[in-house]
N, C-alpha and C positions, 0 to 999 in steps of 0.2 A: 625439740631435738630433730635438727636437718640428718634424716636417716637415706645411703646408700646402697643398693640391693645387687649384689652381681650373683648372675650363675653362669652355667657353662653349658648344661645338659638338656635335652627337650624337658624333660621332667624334672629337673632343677628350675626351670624358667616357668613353669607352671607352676609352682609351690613359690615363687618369686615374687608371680601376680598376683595369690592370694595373700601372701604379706602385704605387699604391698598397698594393696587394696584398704587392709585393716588396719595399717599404723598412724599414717600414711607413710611409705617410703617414694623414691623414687631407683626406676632400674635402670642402671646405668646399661648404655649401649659401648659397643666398638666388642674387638676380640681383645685377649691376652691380658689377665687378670692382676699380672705385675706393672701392664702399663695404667689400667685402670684406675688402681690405686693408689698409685704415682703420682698420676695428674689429679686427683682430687682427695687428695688427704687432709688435705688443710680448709678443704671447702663443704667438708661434712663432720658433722657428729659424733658419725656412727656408721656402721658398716656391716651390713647381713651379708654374708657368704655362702650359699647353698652351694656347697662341694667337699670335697674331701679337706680332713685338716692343716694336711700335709704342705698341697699347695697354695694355703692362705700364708703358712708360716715361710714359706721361701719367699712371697711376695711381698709381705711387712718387715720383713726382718731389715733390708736396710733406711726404712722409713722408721721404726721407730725410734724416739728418741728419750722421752721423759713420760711418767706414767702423770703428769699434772698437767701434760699437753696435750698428749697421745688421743686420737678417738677411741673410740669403742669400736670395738671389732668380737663379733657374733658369729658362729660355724656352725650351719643345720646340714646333717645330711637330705640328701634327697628326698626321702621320704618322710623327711620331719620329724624322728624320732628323737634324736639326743639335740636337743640345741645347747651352743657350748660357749661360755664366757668368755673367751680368748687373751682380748687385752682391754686393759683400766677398766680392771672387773667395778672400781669403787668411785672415784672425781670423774672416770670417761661414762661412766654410766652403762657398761658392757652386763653387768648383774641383773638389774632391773630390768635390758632389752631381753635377754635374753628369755627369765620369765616371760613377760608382754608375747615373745614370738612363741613359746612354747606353748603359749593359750591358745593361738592362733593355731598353729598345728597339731596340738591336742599329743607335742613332746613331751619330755623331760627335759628340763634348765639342767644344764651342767654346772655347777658354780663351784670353784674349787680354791677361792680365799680363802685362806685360815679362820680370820674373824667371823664369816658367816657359816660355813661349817662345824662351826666351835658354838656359834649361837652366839659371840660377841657384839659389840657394838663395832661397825668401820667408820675407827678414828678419823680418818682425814673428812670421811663426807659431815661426821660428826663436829668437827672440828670447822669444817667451811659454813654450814647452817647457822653456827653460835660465832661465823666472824671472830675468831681465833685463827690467830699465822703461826706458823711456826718452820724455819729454817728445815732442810730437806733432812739431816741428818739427823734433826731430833726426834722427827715424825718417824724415820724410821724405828729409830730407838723404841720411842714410847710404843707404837705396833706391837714391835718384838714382843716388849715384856708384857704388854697384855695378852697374847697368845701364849707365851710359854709361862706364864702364872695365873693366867684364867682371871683374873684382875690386876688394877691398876689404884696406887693410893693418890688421890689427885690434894695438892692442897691451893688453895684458889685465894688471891687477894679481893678477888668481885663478887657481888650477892652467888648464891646458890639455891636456885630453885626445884632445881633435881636435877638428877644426871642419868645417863643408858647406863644398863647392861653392863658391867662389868667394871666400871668405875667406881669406888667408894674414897667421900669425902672425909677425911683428916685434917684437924686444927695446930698439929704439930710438922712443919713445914721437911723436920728432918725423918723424919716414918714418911714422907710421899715420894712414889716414882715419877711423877708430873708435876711442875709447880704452873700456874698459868697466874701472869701477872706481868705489868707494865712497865714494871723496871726491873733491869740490868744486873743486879745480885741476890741472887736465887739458889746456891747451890751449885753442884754439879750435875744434876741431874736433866732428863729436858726438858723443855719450857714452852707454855703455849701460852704467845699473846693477844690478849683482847684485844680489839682495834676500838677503843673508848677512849681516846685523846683529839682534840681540837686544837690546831695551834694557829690563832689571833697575829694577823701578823697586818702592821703597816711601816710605810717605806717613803723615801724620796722617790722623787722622778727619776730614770735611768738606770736604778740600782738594777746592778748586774746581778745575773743567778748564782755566782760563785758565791755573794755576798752573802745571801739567804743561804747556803748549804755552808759556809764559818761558822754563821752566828747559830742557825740549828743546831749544828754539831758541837759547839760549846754550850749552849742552854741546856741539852739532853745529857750530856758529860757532866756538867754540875752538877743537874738533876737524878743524874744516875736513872733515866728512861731509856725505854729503847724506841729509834724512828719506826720499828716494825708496829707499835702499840699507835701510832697514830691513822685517825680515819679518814681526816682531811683537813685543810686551810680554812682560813677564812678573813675577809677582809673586808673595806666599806665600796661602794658599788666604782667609787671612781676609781679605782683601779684593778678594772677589769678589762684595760688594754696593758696594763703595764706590765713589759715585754720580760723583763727580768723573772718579776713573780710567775707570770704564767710557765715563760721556761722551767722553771724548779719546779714546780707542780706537775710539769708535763715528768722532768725528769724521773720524777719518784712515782707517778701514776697516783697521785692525791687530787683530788677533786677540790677547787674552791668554791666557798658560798660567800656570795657576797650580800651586803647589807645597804641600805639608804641610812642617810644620815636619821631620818626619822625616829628607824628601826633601832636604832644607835641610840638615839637619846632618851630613850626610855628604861635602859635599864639602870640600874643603882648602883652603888658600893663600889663603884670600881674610881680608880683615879682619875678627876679630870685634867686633861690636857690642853691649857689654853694655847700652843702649838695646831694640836688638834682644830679647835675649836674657830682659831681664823685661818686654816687653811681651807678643809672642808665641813665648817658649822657643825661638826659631830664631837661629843665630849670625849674622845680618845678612838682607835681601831683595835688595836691589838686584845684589849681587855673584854668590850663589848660583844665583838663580834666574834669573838673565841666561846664567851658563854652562851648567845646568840645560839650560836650552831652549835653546841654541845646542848643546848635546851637543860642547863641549868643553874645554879649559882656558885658552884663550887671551883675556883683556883686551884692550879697545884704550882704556877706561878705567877704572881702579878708581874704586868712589864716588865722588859729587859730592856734597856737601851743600847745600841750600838751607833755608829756615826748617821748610821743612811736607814735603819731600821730598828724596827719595834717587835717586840714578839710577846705574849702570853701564854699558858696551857690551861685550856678548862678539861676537866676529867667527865666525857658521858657516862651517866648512870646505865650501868651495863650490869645483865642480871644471866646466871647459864640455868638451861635446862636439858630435859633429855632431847629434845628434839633432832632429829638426824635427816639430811638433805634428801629432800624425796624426788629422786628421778625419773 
């Protein structure tokens, strides 16, 4: 965590040094605490403030924008007594520093989340740990109702190994206030998705990005999936200039793995492709290499054909636990 240290006062910059010292930070120089922050918000983490809390809040206020992007921002007074959680007490990591600095000063951590005041689990870091997405407004939701019901009934289509704090597992999908699961009808309730999809894809030469984002959006619509449940591409190594595919990948912020024909011909059960097979000596792309990088045997679609492209989905073996994002 690239951490930022501003003070203002002789003895704010002395309690500055000894942060800094311990975490590591670094203390930012110049005067005027709203330019400070300004120009390097985007180039830190995190941000210790030894000063009053007043003036941190007229300095952020129009810098901040989203609590999923926002840094952490920390308020100690001078003397180190109250250190105070400010902003993205939970994804920015503002909780945890703020402990960390309060050991250091021999404070008191201010934290003033619901969830951790309550002795909850914090859904979203919970939720980022176990690689689960979920759209902004459901995440809100699901918070809500586990702060103001002191639990949540989660019902899960994925293994379940355990869960934190305040979540309890249910087999009946209409008793849950959370459903977490890879396709599309669910309820009305919110929804958190795994990211345990792989989708196999091979193509012609030239095939444009628009093409791959058609034929996704019709394969997932059949399938009744949602794009959010997948964790990356994958393809055979010779095309890994091809400009198309990479743009769509780039588009969505999906990573591709790509395979050697070798890699390719060792796996089974899938369809061969004599196409495949004398263009690039591999017994098909889209089937192998979908299971390939999902590391296992299970389809949830063989092949799909379209003019200029090929697509598959293998499903990763995907397990939740309690485990919660340690910052």
């Amino acid at each position: 965590m690239k951490i930022g240290i501003l003070a203002i006062t002789k003895g704010a910059h002395s309690l500055a040094y000894t942060i800094a010292a311990s975490l590591p930070g670094t203390i930012l120089p110049g005067k005027g605490v709203a330019e400070k922050l300004a120009g390097n918000w985007k180039k830190y983490d995190g941000f210790i403030c030894v000063m009053a809390t007043g003036i941190v809040v007229r300095a952020i206020a129009p810098l901040v924008a989203d609590k999923r992007t926002d840094p952490a921002v920390v308020v100690i007074d001078e003397k180190g007594q109250y250190v105070i959680s400010l902003l993205s007490g939970h994804l920015g990591g503002a909780n945890e520093l703020a402990k960390k600095a309060a050991k250091i000063t021999g404070g008191h951590a201010v934290i003033t989340t619901a969830s951790d005041t309550l002795g909850l689990v914090a859904l979203d870091l919970w939720a980022k740990a176990q690689n689960l997405v979920a759209n902004k407004e459901d995440m809100i939701e699901a918070s809500s109702q586990l702060v103001n019901q002191g639990k949540l009934y989660v019902f899960s289509e994925v293994a379940v190994d355990s869960l934190p704090s305040g979540l309890v597992q249910v087999d009946d999908q209409n008793k849950a206030d959370l459903t977490i699961s890879n396709t599309k009808s669910h309820g009305n309730g919110p929804v958190f998705y795994p990211r345990n999809l792989v989708v196999g894809t091979g193509c012609n030469r030239g095939t444009p990005a628009m093409e791959f984002n058609k034929a996704l959006a019709e394969l997932f619509s059949d399938l009744q999936l949602s794009p959010l449940a997948i964790r990356n591409l994958s393809s055979i190594d010779r095309k890994d200039d091809e400009e198309g595919l990479l743009a769509f990948s780039e588009e969505h912020t999906w990573s591709i793995e790509f395979f050697t024909k070798e890699e390719i011909n060792t796996v089974t059960n899938v369809e061969t492709s004599q196409a495949a097979i004398k263009a690039v000596g591999a017994i098909g792309v889209a089937e192998p290499t979908s299971l390939l990088s999902a590391g296992t045997d299970r389809l949830l679609s063989r092949k799909r054909k379209w003019q200029n492209i090929t697509m598959a989905v293998a499903e990763v073996p995907f397990t939740l636990s309690a485990r919660v994002l340690d910052r």
